[in-house]
PDB file as gemmi writes it, atoms N, CA and C in Angstrom:
CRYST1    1.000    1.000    1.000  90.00  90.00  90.00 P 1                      
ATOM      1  N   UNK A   1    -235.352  57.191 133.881  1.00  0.00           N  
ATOM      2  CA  UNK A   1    -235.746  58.456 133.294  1.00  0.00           C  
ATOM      3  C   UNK A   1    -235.596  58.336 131.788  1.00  0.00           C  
ATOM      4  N   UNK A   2    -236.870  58.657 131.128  1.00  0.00           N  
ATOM      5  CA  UNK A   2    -237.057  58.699 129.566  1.00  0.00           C  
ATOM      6  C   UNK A   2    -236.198  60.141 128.967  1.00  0.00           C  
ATOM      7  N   UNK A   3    -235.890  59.631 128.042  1.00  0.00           N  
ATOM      8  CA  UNK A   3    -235.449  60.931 127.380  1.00  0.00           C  
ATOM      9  C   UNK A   3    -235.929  61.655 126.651  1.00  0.00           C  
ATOM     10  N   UNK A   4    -237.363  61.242 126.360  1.00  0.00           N  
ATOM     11  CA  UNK A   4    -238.139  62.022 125.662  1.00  0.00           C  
ATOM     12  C   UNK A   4    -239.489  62.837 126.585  1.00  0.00           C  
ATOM     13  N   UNK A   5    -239.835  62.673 127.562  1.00  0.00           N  
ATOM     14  CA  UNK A   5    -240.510  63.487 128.576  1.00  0.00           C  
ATOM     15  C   UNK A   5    -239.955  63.413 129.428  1.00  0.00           C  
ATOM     16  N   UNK A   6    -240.511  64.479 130.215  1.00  0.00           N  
ATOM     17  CA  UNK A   6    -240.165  64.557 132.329  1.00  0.00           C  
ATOM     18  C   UNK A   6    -241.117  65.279 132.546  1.00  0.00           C  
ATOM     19  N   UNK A   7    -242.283  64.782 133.930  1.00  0.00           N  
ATOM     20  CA  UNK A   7    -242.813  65.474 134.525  1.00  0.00           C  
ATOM     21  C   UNK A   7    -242.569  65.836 135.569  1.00  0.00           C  
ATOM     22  N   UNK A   8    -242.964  66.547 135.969  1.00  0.00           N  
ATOM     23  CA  UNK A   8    -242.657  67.477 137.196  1.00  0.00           C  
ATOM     24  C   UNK A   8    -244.190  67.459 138.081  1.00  0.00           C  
ATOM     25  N   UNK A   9    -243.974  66.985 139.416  1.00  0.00           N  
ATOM     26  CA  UNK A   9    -245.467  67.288 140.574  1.00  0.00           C  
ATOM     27  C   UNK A   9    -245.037  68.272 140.730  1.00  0.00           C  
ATOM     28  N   UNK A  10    -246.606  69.031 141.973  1.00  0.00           N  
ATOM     29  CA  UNK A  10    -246.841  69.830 142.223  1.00  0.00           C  
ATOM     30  C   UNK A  10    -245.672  69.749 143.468  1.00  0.00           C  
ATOM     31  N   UNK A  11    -245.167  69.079 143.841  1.00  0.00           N  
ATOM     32  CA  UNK A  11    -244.091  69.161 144.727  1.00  0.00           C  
ATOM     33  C   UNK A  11    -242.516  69.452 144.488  1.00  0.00           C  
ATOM     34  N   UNK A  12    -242.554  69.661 142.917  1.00  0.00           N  
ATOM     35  CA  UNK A  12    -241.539  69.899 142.117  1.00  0.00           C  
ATOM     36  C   UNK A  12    -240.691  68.092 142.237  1.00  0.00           C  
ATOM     37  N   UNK A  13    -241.060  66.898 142.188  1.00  0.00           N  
ATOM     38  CA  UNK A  13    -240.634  66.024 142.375  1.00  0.00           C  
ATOM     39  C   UNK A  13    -240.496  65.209 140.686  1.00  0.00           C  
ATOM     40  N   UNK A  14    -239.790  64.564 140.440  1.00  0.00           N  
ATOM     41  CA  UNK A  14    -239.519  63.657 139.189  1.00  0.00           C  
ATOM     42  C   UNK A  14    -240.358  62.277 139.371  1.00  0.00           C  
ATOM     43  N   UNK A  15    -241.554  62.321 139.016  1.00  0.00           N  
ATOM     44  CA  UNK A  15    -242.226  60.797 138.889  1.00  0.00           C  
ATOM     45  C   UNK A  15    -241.197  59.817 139.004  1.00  0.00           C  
ATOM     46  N   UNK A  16    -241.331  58.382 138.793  1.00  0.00           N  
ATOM     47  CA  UNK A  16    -240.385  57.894 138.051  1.00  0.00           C  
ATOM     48  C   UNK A  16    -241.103  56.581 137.610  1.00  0.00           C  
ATOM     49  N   UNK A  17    -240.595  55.214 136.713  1.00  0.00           N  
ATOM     50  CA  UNK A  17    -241.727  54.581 136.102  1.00  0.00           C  
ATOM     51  C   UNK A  17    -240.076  53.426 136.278  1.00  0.00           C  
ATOM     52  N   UNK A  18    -240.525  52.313 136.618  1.00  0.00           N  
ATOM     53  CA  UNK A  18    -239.778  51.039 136.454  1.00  0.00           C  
ATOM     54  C   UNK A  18    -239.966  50.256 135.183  1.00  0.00           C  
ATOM     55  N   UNK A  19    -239.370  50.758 134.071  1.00  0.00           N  
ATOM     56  CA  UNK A  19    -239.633  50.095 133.099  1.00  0.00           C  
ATOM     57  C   UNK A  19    -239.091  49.315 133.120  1.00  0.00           C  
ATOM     58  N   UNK A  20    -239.323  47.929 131.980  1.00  0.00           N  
ATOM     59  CA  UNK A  20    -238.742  46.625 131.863  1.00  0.00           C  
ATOM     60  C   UNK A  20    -237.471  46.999 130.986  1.00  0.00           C  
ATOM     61  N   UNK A  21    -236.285  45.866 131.700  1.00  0.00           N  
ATOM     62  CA  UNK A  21    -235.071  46.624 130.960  1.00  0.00           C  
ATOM     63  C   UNK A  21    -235.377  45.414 129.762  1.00  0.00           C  
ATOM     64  N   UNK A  22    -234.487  45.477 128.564  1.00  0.00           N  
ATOM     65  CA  UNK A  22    -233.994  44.821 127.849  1.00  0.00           C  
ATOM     66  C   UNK A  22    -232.679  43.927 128.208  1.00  0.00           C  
ATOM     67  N   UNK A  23    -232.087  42.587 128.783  1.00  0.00           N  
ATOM     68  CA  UNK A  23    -231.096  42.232 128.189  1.00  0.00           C  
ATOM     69  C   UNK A  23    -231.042  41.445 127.127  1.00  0.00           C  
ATOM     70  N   UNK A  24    -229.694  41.710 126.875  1.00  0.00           N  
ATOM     71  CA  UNK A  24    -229.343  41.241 125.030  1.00  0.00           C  
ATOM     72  C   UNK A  24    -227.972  40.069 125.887  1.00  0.00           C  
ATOM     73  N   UNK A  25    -227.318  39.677 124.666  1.00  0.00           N  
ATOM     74  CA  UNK A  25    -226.169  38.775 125.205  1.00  0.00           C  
ATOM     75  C   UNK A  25    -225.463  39.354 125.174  1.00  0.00           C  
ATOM     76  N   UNK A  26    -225.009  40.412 125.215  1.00  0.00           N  
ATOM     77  CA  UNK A  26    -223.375  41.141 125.408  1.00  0.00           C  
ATOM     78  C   UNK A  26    -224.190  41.948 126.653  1.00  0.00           C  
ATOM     79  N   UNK A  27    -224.693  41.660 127.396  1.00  0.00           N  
ATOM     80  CA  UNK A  27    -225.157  42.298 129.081  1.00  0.00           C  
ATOM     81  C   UNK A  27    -224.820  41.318 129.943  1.00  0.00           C  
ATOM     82  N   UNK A  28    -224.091  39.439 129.077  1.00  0.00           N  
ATOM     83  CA  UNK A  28    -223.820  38.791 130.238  1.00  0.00           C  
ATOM     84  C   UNK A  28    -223.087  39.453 131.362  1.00  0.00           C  
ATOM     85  N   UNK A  29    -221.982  39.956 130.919  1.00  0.00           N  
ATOM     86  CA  UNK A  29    -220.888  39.994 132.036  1.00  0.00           C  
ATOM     87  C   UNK A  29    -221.372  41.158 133.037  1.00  0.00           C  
ATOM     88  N   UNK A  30    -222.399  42.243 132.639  1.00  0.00           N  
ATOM     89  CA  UNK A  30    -222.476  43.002 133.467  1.00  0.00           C  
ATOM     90  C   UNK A  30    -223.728  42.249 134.755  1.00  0.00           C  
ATOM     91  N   UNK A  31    -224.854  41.845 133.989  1.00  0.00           N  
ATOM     92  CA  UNK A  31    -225.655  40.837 134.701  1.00  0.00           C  
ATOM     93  C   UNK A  31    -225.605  39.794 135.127  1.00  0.00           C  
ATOM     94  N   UNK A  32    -224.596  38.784 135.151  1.00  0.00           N  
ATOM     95  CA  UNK A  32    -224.106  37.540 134.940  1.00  0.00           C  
ATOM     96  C   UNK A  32    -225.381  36.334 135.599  1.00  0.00           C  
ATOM     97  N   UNK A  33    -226.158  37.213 137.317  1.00  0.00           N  
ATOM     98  CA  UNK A  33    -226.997  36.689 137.835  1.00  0.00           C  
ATOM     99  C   UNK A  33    -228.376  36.240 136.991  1.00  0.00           C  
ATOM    100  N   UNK A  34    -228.911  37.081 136.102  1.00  0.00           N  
ATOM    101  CA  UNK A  34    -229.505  36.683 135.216  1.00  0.00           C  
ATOM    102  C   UNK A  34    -229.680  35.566 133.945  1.00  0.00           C  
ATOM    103  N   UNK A  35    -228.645  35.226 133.999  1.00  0.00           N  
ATOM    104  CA  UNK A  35    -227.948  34.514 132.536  1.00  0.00           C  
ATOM    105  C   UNK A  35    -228.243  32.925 133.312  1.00  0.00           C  
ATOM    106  N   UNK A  36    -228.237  32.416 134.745  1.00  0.00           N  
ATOM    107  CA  UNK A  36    -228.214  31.247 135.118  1.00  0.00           C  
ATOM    108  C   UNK A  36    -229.649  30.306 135.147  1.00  0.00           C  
ATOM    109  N   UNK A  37    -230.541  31.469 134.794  1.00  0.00           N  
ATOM    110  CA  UNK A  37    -231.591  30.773 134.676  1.00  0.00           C  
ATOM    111  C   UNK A  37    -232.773  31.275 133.781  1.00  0.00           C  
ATOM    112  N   UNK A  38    -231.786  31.163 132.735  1.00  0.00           N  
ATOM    113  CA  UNK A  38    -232.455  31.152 131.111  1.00  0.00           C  
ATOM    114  C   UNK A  38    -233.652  30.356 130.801  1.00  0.00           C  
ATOM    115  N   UNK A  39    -234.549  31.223 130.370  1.00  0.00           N  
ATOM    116  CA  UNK A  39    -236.004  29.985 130.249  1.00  0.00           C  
ATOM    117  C   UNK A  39    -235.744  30.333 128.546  1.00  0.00           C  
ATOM    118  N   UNK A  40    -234.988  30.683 127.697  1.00  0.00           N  
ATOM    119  CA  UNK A  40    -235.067  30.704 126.318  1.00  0.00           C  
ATOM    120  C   UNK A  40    -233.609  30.682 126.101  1.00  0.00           C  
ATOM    121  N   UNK A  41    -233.559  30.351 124.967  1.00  0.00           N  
ATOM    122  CA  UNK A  41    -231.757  30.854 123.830  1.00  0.00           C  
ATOM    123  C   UNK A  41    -231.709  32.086 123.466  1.00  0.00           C  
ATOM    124  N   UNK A  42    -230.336  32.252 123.714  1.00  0.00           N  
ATOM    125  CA  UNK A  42    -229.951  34.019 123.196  1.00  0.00           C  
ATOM    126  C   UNK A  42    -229.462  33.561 122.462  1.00  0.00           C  
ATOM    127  N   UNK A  43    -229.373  34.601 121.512  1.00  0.00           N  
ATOM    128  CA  UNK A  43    -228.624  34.683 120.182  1.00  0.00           C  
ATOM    129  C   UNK A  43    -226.842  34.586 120.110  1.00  0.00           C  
ATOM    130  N   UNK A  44    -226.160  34.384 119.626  1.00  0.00           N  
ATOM    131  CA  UNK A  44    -225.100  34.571 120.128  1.00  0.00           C  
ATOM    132  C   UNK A  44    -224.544  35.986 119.430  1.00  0.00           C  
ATOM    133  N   UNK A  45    -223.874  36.520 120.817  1.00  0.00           N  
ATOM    134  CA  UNK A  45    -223.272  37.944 120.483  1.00  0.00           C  
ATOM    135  C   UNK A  45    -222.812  38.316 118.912  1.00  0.00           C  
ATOM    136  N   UNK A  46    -222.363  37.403 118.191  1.00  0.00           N  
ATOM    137  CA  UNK A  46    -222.089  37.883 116.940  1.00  0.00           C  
ATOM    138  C   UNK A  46    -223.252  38.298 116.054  1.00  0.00           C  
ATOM    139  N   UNK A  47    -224.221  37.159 116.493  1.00  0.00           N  
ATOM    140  CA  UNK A  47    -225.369  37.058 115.787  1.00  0.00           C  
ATOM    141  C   UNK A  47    -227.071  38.448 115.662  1.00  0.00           C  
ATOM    142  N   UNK A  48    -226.102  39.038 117.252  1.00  0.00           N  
ATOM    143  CA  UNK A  48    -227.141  39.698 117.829  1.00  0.00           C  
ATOM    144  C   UNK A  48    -227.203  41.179 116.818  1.00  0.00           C  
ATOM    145  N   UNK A  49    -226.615  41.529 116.627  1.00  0.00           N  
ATOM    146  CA  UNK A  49    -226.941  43.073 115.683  1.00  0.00           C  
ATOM    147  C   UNK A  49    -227.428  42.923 114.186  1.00  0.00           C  
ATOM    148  N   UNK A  50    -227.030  41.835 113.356  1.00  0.00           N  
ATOM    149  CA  UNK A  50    -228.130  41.052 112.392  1.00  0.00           C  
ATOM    150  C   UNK A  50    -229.344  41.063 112.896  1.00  0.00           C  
ATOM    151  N   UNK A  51    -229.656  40.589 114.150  1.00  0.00           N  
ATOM    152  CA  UNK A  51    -230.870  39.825 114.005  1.00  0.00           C  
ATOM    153  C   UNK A  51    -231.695  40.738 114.629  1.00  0.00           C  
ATOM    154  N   UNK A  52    -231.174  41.916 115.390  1.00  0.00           N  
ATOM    155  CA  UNK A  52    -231.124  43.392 115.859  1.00  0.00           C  
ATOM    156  C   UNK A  52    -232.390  43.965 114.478  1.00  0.00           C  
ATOM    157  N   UNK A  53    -231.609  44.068 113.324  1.00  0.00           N  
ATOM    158  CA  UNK A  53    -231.941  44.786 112.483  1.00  0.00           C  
ATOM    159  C   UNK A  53    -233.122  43.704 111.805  1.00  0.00           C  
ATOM    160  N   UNK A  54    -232.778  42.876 111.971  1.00  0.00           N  
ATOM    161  CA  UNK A  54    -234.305  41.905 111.106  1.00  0.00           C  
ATOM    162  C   UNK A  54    -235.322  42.288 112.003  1.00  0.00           C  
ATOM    163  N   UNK A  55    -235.328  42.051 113.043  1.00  0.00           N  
ATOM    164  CA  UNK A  55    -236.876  41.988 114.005  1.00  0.00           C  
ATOM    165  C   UNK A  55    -237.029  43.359 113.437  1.00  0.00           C  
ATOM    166  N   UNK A  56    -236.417  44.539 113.734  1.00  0.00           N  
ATOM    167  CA  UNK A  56    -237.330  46.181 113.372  1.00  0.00           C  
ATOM    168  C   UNK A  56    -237.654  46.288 111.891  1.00  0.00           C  
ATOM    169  N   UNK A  57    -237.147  45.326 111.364  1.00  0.00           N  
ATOM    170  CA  UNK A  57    -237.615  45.203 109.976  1.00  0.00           C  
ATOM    171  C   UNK A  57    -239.265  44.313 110.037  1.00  0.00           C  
ATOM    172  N   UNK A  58    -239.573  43.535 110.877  1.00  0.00           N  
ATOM    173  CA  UNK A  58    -240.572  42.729 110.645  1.00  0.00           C  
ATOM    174  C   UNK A  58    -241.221  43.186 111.788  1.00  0.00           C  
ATOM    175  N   UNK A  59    -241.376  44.070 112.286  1.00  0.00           N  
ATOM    176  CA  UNK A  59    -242.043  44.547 113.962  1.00  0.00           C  
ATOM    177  C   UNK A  59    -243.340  45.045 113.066  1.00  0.00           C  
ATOM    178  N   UNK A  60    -243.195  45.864 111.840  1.00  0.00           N  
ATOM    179  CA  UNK A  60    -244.660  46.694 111.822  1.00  0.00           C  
ATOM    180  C   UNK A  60    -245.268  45.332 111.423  1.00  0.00           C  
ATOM    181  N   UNK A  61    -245.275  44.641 110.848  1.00  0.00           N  
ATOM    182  CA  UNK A  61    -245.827  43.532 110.194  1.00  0.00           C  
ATOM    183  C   UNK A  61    -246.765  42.272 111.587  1.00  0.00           C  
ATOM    184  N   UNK A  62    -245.429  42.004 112.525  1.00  0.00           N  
ATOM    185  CA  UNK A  62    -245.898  40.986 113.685  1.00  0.00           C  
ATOM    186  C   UNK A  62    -246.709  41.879 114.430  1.00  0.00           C  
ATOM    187  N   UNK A  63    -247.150  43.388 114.911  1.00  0.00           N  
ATOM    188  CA  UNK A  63    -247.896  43.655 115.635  1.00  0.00           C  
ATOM    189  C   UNK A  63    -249.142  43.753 115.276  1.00  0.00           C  
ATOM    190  N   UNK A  64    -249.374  43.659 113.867  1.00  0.00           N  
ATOM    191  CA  UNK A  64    -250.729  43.184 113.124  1.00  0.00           C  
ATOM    192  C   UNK A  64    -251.113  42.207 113.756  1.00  0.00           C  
ATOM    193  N   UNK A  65    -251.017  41.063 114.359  1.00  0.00           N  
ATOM    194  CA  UNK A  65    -251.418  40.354 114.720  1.00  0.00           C  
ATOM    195  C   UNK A  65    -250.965  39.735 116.156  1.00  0.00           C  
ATOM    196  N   UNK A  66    -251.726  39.757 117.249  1.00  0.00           N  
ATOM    197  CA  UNK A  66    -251.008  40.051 118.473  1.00  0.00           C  
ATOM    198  C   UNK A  66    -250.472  38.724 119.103  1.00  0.00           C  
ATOM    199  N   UNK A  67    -251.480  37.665 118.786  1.00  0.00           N  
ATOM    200  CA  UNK A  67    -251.312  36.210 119.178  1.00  0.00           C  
ATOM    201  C   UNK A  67    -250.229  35.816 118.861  1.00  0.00           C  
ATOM    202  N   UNK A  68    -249.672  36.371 117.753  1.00  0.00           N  
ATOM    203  CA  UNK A  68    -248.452  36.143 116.476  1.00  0.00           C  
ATOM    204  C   UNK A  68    -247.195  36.754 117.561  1.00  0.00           C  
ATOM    205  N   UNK A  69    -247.520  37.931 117.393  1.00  0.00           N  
ATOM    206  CA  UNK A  69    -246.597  38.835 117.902  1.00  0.00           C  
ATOM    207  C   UNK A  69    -246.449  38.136 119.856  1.00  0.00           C  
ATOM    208  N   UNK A  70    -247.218  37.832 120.405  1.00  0.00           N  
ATOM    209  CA  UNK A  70    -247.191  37.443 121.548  1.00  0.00           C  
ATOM    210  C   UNK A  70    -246.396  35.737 121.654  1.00  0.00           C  
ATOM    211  N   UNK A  71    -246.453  35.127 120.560  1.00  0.00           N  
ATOM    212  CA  UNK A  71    -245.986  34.014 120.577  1.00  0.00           C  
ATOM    213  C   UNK A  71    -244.444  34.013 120.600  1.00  0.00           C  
ATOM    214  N   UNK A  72    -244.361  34.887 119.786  1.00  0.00           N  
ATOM    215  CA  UNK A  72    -242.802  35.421 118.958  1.00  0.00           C  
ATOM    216  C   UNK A  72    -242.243  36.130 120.066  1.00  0.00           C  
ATOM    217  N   UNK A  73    -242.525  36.865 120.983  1.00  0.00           N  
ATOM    218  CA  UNK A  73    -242.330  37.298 122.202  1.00  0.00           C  
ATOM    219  C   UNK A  73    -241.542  36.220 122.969  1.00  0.00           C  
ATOM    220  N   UNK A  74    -242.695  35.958 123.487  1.00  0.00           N  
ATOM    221  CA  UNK A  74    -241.957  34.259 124.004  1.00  0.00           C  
ATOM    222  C   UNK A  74    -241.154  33.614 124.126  1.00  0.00           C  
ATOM    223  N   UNK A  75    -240.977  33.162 122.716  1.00  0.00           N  
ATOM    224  CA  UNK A  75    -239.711  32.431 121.946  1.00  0.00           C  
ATOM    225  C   UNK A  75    -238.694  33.090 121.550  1.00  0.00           C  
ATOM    226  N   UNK A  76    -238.573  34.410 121.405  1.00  0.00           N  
ATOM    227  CA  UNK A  76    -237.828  34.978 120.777  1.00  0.00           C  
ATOM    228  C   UNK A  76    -236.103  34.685 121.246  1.00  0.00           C  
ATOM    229  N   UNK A  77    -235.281  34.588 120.812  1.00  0.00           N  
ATOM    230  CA  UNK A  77    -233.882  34.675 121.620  1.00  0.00           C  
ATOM    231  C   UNK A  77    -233.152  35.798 121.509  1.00  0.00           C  
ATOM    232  N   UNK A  78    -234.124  36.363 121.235  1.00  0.00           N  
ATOM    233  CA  UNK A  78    -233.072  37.770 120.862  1.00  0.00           C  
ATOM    234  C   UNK A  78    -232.865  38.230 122.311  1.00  0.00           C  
ATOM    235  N   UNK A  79    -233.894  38.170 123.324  1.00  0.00           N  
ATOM    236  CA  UNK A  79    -233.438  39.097 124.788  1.00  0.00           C  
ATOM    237  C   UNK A  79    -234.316  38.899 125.622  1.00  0.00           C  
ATOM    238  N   UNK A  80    -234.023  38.945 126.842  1.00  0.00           N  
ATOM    239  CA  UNK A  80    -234.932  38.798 128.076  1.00  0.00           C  
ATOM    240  C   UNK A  80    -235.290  39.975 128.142  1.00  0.00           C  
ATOM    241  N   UNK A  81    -236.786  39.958 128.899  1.00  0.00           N  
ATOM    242  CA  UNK A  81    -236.900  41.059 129.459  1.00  0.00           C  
ATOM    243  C   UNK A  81    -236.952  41.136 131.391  1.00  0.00           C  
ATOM    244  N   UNK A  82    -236.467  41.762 132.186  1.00  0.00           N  
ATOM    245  CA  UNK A  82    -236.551  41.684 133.348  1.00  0.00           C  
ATOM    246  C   UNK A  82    -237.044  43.294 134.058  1.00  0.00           C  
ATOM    247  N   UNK A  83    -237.801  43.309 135.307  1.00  0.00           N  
ATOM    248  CA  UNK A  83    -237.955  43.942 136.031  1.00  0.00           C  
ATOM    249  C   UNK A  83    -236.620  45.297 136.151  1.00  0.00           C  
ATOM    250  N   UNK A  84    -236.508  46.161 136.919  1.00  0.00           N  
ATOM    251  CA  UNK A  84    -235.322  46.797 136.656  1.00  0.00           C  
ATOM    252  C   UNK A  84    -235.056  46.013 138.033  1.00  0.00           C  
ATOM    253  N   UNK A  85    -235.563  46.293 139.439  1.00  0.00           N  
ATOM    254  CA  UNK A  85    -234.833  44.848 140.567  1.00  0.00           C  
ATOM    255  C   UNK A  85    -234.556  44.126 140.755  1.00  0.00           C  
ATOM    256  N   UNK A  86    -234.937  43.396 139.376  1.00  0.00           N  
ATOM    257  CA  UNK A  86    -234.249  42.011 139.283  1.00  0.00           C  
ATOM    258  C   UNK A  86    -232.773  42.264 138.607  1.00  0.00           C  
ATOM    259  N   UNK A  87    -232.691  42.673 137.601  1.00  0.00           N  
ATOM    260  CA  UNK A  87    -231.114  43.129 137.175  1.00  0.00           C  
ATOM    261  C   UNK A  87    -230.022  43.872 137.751  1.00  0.00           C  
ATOM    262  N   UNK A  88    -230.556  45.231 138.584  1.00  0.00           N  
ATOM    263  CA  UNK A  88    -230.257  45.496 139.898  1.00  0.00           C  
ATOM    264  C   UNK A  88    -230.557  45.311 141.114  1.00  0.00           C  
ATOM    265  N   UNK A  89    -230.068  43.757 141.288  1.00  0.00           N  
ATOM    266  CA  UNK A  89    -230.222  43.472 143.029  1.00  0.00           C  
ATOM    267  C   UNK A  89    -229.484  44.558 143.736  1.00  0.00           C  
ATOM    268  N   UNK A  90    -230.333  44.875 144.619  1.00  0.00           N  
ATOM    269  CA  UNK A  90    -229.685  45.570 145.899  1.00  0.00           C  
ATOM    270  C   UNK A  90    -229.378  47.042 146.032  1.00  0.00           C  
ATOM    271  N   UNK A  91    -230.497  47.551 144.911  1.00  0.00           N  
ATOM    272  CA  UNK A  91    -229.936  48.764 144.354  1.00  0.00           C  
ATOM    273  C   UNK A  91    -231.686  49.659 144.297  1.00  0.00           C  
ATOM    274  N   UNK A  92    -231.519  50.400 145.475  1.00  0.00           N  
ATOM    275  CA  UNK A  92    -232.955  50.870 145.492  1.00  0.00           C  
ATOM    276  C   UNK A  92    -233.623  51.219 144.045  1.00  0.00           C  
ATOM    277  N   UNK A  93    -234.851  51.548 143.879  1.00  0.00           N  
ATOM    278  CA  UNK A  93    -235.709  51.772 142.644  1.00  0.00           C  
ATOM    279  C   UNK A  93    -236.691  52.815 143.546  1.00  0.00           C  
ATOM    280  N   UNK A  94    -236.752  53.765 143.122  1.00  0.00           N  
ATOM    281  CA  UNK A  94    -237.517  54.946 143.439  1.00  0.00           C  
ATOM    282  C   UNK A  94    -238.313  55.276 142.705  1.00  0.00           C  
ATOM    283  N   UNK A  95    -239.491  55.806 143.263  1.00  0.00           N  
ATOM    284  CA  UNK A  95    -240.955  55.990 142.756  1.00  0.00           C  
ATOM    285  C   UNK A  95    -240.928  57.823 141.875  1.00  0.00           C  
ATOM    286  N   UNK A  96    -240.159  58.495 142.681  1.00  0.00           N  
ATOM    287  CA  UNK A  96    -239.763  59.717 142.340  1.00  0.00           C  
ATOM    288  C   UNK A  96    -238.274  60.448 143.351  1.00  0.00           C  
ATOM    289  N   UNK A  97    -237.821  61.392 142.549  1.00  0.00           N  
ATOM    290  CA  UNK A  97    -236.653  61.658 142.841  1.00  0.00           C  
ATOM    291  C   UNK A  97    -236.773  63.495 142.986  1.00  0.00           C  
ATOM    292  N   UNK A  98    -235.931  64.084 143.443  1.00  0.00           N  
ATOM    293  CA  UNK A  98    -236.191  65.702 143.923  1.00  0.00           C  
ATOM    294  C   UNK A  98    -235.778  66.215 142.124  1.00  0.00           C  
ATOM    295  N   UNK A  99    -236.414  67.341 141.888  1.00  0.00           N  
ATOM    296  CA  UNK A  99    -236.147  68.481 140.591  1.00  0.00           C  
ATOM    297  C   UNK A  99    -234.714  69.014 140.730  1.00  0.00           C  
ATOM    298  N   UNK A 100    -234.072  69.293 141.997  1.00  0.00           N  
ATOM    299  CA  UNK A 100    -232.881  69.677 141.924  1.00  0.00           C  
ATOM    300  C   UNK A 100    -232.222  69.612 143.342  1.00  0.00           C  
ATOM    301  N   UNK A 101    -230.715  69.393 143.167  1.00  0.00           N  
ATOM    302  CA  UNK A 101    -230.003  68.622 144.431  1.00  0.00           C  
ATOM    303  C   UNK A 101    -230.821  70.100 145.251  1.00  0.00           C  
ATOM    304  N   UNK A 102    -230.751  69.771 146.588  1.00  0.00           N  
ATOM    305  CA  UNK A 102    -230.629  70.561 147.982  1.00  0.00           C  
ATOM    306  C   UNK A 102    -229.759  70.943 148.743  1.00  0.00           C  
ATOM    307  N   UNK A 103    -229.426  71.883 148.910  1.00  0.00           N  
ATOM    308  CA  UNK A 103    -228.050  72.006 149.797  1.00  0.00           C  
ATOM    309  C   UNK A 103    -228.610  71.713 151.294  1.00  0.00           C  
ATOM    310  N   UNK A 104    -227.511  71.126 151.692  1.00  0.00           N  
ATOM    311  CA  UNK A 104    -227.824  70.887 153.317  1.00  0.00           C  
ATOM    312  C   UNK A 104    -227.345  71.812 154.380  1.00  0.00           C  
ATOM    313  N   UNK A 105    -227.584  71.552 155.696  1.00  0.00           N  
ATOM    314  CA  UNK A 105    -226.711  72.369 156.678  1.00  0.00           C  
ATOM    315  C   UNK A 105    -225.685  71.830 156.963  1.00  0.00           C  
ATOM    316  N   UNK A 106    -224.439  72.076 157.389  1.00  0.00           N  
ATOM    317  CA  UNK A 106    -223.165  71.380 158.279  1.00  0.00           C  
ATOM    318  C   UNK A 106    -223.544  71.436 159.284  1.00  0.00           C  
TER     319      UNK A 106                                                      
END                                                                             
């Protein structure tokens, strides 16, 4: 759930959208399953909030050019990107969720 919209169906239900998470290197320990099969270099944790602030410094510039920007993607070590099921194994992902809890019967 975004924090900047929410829609609502005609069923009063919460869409919901599987966006790609971000990990960074200080998400090893919570992800650890992820980290074993690195297809790039992360930055190292010290390194990561420097280099945090350079890329949003050079983002308007690399999306001028997409091949550029798509290469740099790639390579980048700043962070993986993964599925949200892949980072949460075993942990349903729902398409939409109810507008407000339900009380049940006993």
């Amino acid at each position: 759930m975004g924090d900047d919209w929410s829609f609502v169906s005609a069923e009063g239900e919460l869409p919901g959208f599987a966006k790609p998470m971000f990990i960074r290197p200080h998400h090893r320990t919570i992800y650890p399953h992820l980290f074993h099969r690195m297809r790039k270099p992360m930055v190292p944790k010290r390194l990561s909030r420097p280099i945090g602030r350079l890329t949003t410094v050079v983002h308007p510039f690399v999306v001028r050019y997409p091949r550029l920007a798509a290469a740099i993607r790639r390579w980048s070590p700043e962070h993986m990107m993964v599925p949200p099921h892949e980072a949460l194994r075993g942990s349903p992902i729902v398409r939409s969720a109810p507008r407000a809890a339900r009380a049940t019967a006993a």
